[in-house]
C-alpha positions in Angstrom: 16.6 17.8 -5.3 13.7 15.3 -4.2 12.0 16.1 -8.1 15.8 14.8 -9.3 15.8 11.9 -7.0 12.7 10.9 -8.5 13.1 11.5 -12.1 16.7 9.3 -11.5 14.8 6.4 -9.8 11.6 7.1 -13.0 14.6 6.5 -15.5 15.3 3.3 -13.2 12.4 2.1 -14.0 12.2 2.8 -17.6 14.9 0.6 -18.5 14.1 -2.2 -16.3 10.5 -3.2 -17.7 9.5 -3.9 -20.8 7.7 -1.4 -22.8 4.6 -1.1 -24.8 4.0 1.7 -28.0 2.3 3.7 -25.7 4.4 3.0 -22.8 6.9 4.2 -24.8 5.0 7.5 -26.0 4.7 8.7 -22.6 7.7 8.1 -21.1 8.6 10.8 -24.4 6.2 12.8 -23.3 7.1 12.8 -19.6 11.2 13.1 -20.8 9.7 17.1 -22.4 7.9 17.5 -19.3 4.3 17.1 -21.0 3.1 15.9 -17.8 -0.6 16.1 -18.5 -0.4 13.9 -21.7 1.8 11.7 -20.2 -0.5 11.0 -17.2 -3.8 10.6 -19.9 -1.5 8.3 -21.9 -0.4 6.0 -18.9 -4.4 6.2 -17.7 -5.0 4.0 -21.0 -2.7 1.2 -20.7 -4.8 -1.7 -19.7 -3.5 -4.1 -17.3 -0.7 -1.9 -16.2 2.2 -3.2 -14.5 4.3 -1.4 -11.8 6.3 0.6 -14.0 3.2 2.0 -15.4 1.7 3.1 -12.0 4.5 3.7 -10.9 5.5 6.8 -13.8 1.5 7.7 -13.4 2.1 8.4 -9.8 4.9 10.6 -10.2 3.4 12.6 -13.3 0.5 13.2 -10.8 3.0 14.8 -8.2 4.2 17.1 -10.8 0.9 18.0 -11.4 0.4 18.7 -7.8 -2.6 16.0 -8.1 -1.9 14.3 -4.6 -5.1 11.9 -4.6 -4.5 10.3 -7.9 -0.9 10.2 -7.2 -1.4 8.1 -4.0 -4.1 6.1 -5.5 -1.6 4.8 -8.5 0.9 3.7 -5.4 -1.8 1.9 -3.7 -2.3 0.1 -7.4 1.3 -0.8 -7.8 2.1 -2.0 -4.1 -0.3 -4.7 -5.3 1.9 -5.6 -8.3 5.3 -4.5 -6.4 8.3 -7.1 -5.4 10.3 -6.6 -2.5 12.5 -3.9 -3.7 10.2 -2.2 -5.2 7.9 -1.4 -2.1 10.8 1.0 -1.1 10.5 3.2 -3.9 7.1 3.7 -3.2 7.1 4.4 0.2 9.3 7.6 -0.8 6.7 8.5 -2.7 4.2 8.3 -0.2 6.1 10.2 2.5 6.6 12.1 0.0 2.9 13.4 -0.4 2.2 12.6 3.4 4.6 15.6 4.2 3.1 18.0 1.4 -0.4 17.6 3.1 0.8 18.1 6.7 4.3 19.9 6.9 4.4 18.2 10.2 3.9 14.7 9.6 6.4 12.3 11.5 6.3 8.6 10.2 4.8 6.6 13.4 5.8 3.2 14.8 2.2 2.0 13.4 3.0 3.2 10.0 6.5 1.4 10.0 5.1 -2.3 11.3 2.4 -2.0 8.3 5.8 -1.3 5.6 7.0 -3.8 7.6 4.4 -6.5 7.6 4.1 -5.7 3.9 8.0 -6.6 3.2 7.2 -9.5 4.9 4.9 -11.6 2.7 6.9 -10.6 -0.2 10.0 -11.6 1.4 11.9 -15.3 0.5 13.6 -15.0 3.7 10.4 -15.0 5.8 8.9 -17.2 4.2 12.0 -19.6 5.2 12.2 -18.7 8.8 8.7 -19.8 8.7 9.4 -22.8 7.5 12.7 -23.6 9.8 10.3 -22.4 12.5 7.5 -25.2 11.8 10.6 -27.8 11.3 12.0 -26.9 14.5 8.3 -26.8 16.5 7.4 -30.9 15.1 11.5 -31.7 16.3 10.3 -30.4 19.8 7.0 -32.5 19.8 8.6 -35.7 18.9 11.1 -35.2 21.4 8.2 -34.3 23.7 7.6 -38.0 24.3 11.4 -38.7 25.3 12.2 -38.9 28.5 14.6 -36.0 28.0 11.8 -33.1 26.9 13.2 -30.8 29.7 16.2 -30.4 28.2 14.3 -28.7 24.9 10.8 -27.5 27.0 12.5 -23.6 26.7 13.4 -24.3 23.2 9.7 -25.2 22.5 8.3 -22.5 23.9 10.3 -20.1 22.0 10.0 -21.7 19.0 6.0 -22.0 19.6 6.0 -18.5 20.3 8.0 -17.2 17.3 5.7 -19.4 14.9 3.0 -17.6 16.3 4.5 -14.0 15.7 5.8 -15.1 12.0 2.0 -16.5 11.2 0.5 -13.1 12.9 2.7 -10.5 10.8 2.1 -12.6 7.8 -2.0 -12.6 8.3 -1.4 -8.9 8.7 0.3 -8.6 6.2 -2.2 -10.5 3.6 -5.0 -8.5 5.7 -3.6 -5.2 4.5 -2.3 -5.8 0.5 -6.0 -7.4 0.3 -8.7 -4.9 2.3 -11.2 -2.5 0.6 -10.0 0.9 0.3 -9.9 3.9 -1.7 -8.5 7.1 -2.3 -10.2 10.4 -1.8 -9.2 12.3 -4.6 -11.6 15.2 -4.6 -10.1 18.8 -2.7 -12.9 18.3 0.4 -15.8 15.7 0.5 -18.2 15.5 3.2 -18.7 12.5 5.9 -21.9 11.7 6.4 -23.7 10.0 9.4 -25.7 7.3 7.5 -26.3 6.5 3.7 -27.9 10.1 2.6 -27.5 13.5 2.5 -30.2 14.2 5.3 -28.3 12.8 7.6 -25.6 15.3 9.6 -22.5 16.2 8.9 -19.5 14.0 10.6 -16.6 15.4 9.6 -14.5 16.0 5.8 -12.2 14.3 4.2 -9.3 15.9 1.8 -7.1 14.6 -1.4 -4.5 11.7 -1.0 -6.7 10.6 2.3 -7.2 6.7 2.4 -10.0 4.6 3.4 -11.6 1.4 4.2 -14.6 0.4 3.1 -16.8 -1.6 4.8 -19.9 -1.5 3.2 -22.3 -0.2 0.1 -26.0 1.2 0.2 -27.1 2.4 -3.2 -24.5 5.2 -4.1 -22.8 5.7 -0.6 -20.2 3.9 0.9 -19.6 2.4 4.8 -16.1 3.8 5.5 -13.4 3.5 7.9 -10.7 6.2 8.8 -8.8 5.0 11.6 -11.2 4.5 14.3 -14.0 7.0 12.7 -16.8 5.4 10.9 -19.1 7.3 8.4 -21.1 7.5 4.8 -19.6 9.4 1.7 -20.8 9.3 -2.2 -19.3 6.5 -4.2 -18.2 8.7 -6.5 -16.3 10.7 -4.2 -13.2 8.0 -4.2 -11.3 5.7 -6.4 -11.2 2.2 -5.0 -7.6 0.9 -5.3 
């Protein structure tokens, strides 16, 4: 049922975007369920757009290839519109739950799908700006001798300008960081920027990172509050 749901929302997307010769030779390939061409095909379309990343990703599922397959949705979220982050976002519960049969979406995770709507969103965007309109009204009137009729208004006007400018800088703070996919079956975690150095931890397929910094061929990475070195070559930045 969920491979149906996404072949149905895969056709979606076929005839919505415009298509390139060899967009248009994998999507043939991916219709007789040559999903291991298709995905080498869709690897060589430069500058792809979401639908590109987006049919990559899900030939990647089929081939059980859960890394590559989150680090195409990473790509497209950068090139997705509002709708389109939804379709996405199935996809990447999608692999969350085939890692860890027991993953439960968090409040965490739903503020950052959130914030991410948000800079994408028109309607934001205007309360922002109805916000800001309303916040310089209170100010003028500020000098009147009638302020305390509008002081509460102020402040809660004040205070959801401040909210609206937060979850945008969020927002932009998470479609713009570092990261990258681990895409290998287990790399290691390493203390400091060589091998000599002991063991943290590991790290498996489809798990995401932040990097913070490079020395030679390791990388500085985040994962959630855990910081470490692992081979450059052991990720693909998104």
């Amino acid at each position: 049922m969920k491979r149906k749901s996404v072949f149905l929302v895969l056709l979606y997307c076929l005839s919505t975007y415009p298509q390139s010769d060899s967009f248009t030779q994998a999507n043939h390939l991916f219709a007789s369920q040559n999903y291991v061409q298709a995905s080498q095909m869709y690897r060589t379309i430069e500058n792809p757009s979401f639908a590109v990343l987006y049919n990559a990703a899900v030939c990647s599922l089929y081939q059980h290839e859960y890394g590559h397959a989150l680090l195409f949705i990473k790509q497209a979220e950068k090139k997705a519109g509002y709708q389109e982050l939804s379709q996405l976002y199935h996809l990447e519960k999608y692999i969350k739950q085939m890692n860890n049969a027991h993953y439960v979406e968090t409040w965490f995770d739903q503020l950052a799908i959130f914030c991410k709507k948000c800079i994408l969103s028109i309607s934001i965007l205007l309360l922002q700006l109805m916000i800001i309109i309303l916040l310089c009204i209170v100010i003028f009137c500020s000098y009147k001798r009638w302020f305390g009729m509008y002081k509460k208004m102020g402040i809660v006007a004040l205070s959801l300008f401040f909210l609206c400018m937060m979850i945008w800088w969020h927002s932009y703070h998470i479609i713009h960081e570092r990261a990258g996919i681990v895409v290998k079956d287990t790399i290691v975690v390493y203390a400091g920027p060589d091998e000599t150095f002991y063991e943290k931890n590991k790290l498996h397929a489809s798990d995401v990172v932040t990097i913070l910094d490079q020395h030679t061929k390791f990388y500085k990475i985040k994962v959630k509050k855990n910081i470490g070195w692992i081979f450059c070559n052991d990720i693909e930045l998104i």
